[in-house]
C-alpha positions, 0 to 999 in steps of 0.5 A, spaced: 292 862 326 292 857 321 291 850 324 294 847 317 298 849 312 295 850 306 299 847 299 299 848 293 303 842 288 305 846 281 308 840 277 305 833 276 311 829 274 314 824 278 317 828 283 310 832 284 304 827 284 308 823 289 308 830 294 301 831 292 299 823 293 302 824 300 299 831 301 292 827 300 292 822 304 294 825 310 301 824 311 303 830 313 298 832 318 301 840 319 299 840 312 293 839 306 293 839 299 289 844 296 291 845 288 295 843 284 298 845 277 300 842 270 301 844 264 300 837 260 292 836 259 294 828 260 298 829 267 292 834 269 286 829 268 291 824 270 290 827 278 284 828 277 283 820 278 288 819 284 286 825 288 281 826 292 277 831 296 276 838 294 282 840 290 283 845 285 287 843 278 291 849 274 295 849 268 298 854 269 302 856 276 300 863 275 293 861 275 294 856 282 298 862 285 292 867 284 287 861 286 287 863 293 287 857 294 294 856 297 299 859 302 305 856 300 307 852 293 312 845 292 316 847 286 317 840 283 317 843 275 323 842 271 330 845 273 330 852 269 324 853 272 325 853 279 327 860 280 323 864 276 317 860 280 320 861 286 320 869 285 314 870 283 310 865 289 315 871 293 312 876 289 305 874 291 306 872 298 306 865 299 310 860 302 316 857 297 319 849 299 323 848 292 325 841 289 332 840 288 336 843 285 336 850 286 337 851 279 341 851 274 346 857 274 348 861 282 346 867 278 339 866 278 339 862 284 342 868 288 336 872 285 331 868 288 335 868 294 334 875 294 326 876 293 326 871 299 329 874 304 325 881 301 318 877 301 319 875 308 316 869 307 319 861 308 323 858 304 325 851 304 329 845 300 328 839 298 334 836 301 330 830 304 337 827 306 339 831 311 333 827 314 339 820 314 340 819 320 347 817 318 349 823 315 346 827 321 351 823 325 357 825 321 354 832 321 354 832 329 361 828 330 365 833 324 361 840 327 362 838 334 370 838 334 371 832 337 375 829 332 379 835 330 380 838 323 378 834 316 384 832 313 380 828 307 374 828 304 373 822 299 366 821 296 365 815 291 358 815 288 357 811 283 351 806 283 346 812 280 346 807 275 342 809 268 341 805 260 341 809 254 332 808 255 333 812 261 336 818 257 331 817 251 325 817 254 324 824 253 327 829 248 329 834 254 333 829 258 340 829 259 341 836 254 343 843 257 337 846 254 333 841 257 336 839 265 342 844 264 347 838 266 348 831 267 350 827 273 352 833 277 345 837 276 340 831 275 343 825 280 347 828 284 345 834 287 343 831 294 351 828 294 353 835 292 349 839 298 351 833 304 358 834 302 358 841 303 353 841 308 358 836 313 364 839 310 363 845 308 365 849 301 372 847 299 375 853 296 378 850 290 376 845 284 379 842 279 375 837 275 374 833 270 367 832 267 367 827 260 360 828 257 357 823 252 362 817 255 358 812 256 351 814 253 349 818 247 347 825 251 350 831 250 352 833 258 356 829 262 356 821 265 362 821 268 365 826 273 372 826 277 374 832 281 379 835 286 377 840 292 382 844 296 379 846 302 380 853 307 384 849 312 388 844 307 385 838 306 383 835 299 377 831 297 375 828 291 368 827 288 368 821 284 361 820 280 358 816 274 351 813 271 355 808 268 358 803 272 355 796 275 356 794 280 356 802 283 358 804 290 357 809 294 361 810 300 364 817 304 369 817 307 371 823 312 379 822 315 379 828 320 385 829 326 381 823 330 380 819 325 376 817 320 369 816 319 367 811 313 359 811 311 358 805 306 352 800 305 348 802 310 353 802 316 357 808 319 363 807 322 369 810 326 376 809 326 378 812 332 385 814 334 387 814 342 391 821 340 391 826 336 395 825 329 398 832 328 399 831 336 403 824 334 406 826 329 411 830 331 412 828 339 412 820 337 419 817 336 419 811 332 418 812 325 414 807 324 409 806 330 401 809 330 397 810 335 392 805 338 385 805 334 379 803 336 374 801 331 367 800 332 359 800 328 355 808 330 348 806 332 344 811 329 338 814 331 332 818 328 327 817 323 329 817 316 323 821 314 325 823 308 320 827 303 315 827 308 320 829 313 322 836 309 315 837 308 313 837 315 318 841 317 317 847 312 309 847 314 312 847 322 317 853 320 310 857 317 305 854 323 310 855 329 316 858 328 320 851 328 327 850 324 327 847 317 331 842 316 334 846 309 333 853 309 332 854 301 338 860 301 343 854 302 340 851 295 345 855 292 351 852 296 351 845 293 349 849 285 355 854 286 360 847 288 357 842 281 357 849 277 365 849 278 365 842 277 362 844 270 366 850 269 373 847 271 372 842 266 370 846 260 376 851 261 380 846 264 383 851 269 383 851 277 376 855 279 376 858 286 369 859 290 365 864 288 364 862 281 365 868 275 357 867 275 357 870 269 363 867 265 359 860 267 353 863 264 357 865 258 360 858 257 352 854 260 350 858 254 354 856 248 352 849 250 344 850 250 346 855 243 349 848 241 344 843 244 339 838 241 333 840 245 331 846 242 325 848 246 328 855 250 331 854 256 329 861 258 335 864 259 
């Protein structure tokens, strides 16, 4: 039996030389650091001089994968790339924990789900913000019934703020063949997946995605979408890098209430009855029930990354529940690529997608895309 989980990090951008940091200096004690990958030089000499101990540096993944050295790998490379990676650490028998997104496209992603369940290994995502104790409270409170069936879904997520010097500090940024998508694909995946993950997948979306707005990028920087719902209730997704002051506030209404999660603070309006009850058994046409309003304390540690990582090193040593199974990563993708595909039909879409007919659209833009570096589709 391991008494550590050994990882290996491939790709030392922002995202990766922070899970390595953190790997390094003993933060995770389920888990140690034991390779790294990176096909820049500069980043690769760079680790060198901030990470300590006995560490092996590659530059190519391939070349980690092979090492020996690692019984699980950290994909924290650019977006195309997270499934073809992810299978082939399947294929070599390791242990897999994906950043975010799952990818670009469901079609590949369900390919990479595929080779998973095959390879029998683990497999986890980086959705740190199941770890908010705010959102784990409203994930418990919708899922326990207690507040009946979700009526509404409002999420206003606007305070992902960025310059036009964000969008130009590299050539792949903000492109379809770089990111393969702008706000819904870069900043919002995390929104994306606790939308669906608290009130789960709508079954229709009609959405508005403005591409080039407020910057000079070709992808989109201001997104409007309306969801339909299985049992009824709509929503709305509301979301831009544009605005200053942004906001960010979820609001859930159900037959009980209503949840609102804004500034840090959970709170609960809640009715002294059922509304469909009240309804259409109140006699006065005017009259509402009693509400009692009142501030959710929260409790847990919001562990975030750290916590993501600790639990996918238990899940590999232990046998523990992960906080994100990794084959979930296609939920929130499937939602942001009907946000996408919806908008460049301008039609209704219903989930599941046409995987393929996305994939024709997807490709058209990235034909047509500045970056031209082959998105290896």
């Amino acid at each position: 039996m391991m008494s550590k989980l050994r990882i290996g990090v491939i790709g030392m951008g922002n995202m990766g030389s922070d899970h390595a940091k953190k790997l390094n200096k003993g933060i995770v004690p389920e888990a140690e650091l034991t390779a790294v990958s990176e096909m820049d030089g500069n980043r690769l000499e760079d680790a060198k001089t901030y990470l300590q101990g006995d560490i092996g540096y590659f530059a190519t993944p391939d070349e980690l994968m092979d090492s020996g050295l690692c019984d699980a790998v950290i994909i924290a490379t650019p977006h195309y790339d997270h499934p073809r990676l992810a299978i082939m650490a399947f294929t070599k028998g390791l242990h897999v924990l994906c950043e975010k997104p799952a990818g670009v496209y469901t079609k590949q992603v369900r390919e990479m789900n595929e080779k998973a369940r095959e390879s029998g290994r683990i497999f986890g995502m980086m959705f740190n913000q199941r770890t908010n104790p705010m959102y784990r409270k409203m994930h418990e409170l919708v899922h326990s019934g207690e507040l009946g069936a979700i009526k509404r879904v409002n999420w206003i997520i606007t305070d992902w703020y960025r310059s036009q010097a964000y969008y130009d500090s590299g050539s792949w940024r903000a492109t379809w063949a770089g990111e393969g998508g702008g706000v819904l694909i870069n900043q919002c995946p995390h929104n994306i997946d606790l939308l669906q993950w608290i009130c789960g997948m709508p079954a229709q979306v009609r959405a508005f995605c403005h591409e080039g707005k407020w910057h000079n990028i070709e992808v989109e920087d201001d997104v409007t979408a309306y969801m339909e719902f299985p049992n009824g209730a709509t929503g709305v997704f509301v979301t831009t890098t544009a605005d200053l002051p942004g906001t960010n506030r979820l609001e859930i209404t159900l037959e009980m209430g209503k949840l609102v999660c804004e500034n840090n603070t959970l709170t609960l309006h809640k009715l002294g009855q059922n509304e469909r009850e009240y309804c259409f058994t109140t006699k006065d046409g005017f009259a509402t029930p009693p509400v009692e309003v009142f501030v959710i304390e929260t409790q847990g540690d919001n562990s975030q990354h750290t916590g993501v990582i600790a639990s996918f090193a238990k899940a590999v040593l232990d046998g523990a529940p992960l906080i994100a199974d990794g084959e979930e990563g296609i939920n929130s993708l499937m939602l942001s690529n009907a946000m996408h595909l919806s908008s460049w039909i301008g039609d209704t879409v219903a989930l599941p997608i046409d995987e393929d007919l996305f994939l024709e659209e997807l490709n058209k833009r990235i034909a047509a895309s500045k970056h031209k570096v082959t998105a290896g589709i």
